[in-house]
N, C-alpha and C positions, 0 to 999 in steps of 0.2 A: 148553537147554530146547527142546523140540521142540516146532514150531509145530501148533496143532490145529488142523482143516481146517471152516472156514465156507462153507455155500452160501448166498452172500448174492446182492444185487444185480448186485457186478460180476462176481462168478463166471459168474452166469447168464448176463449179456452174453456175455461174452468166450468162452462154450461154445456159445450162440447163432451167435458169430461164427463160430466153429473147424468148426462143424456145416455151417454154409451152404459153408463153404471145401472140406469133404469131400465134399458134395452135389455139388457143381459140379465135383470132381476136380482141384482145387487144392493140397490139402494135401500135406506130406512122405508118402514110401511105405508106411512104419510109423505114420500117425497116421489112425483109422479110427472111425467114429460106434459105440458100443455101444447096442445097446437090447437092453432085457429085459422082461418082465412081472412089474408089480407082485405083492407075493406077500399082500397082504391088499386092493388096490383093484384087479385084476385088467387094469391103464393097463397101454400099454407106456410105457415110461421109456428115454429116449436120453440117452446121455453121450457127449464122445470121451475118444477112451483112444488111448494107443501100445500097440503089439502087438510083443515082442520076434522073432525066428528067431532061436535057438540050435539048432543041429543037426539042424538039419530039423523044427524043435519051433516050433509057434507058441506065445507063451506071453503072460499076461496078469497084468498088477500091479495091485496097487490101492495107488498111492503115498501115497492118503490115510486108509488105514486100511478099519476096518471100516467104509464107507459103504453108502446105501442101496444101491445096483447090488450090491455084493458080499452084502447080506442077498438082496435077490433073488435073485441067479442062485445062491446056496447052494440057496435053496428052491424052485427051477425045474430047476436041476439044465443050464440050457442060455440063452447068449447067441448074439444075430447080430451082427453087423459089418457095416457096408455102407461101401464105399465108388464115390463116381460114384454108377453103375447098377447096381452088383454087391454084392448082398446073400446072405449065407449064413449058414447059422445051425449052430455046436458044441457040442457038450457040452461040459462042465467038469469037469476034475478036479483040485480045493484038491491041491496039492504039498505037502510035510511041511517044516518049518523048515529042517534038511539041506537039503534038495535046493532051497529057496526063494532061500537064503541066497547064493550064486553069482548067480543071477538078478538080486536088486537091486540086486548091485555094478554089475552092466553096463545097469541101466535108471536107477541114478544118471547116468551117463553119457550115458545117450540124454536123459535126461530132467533136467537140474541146475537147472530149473527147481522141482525139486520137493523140492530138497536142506534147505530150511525144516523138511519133516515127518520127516525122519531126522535120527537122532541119530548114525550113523556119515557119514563123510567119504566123498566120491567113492573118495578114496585110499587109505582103511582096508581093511586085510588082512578078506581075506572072512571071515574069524571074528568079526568085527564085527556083521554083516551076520546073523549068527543069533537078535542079541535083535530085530533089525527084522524079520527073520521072523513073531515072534509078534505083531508091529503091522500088517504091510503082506502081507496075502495074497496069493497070486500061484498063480492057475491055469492047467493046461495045456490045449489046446484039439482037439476031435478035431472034425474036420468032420464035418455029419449028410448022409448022402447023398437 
């Protein structure tokens, strides 16, 4: 059974914590603060998030499913990342189950902290990886000049 994902107390912490860590230019290379704007209270909203490089592709998971950040940046159409001092903001474009399905295999991996919300195994043949598709979105990112 797959874990469903609570933003409770210690989440907030521990995202609080991860945030100050990317502020200050502490964190690993692929772990980068997300903020978006709210898309009915018009806030911006900061998460972190890892940011995959496949092929010269930045790409984006949302290992917890359809959460708030992913209802936003649907309906804004565009996130930033900042890390340090360096802030830049992409468009977004939701990948199709297919092409998603690759992706999560190799963000299990980066990420097996998060292996609770998936129902396939780090090690499971990427044909797996296509029902988690339909659960864990995952966009690609074009930088806005």
């Amino acid at each position: 059974m797959t874990k469903q994902y609570q933003h409770n107390t210690v989440v907030r912490f521990a995202n609080q914590i991860a945030i100050l860590a990317m502020k200050i230019g502490i964190a690993p290379k692929y772990q980068f603060i997300l903020s978006v704007r709210g898309r009915k209270s018009g806030q911006i909203y900061s998460t972190p998030v890892y940011i995959l490089e496949d092929n010269s592709k930045r790409l984006l998971v949302s290992p917890y499913g359809e959460v708030a950040w992913v209802k936003n940046a649907r309906a804004v159409g565009k996130i930033t990342l900042t890390k340090g001092a360096e802030t830049k903001e992409y468009k977004i474009n939701e990948l199709s189950p297919k092409a998603s399905a690759p992706i999560l295999k190799k963000y299990l991996a980066l990420a097996p902290i998060t292996q609770p919300y998936f129902d396939a195994k780090s090690d499971a043949p990427v044909e797996s990886f296509l029902a988690e598709a339909l659960r864990h979105p995952v966009f690609e990112l074009a930088e806005v000049n």
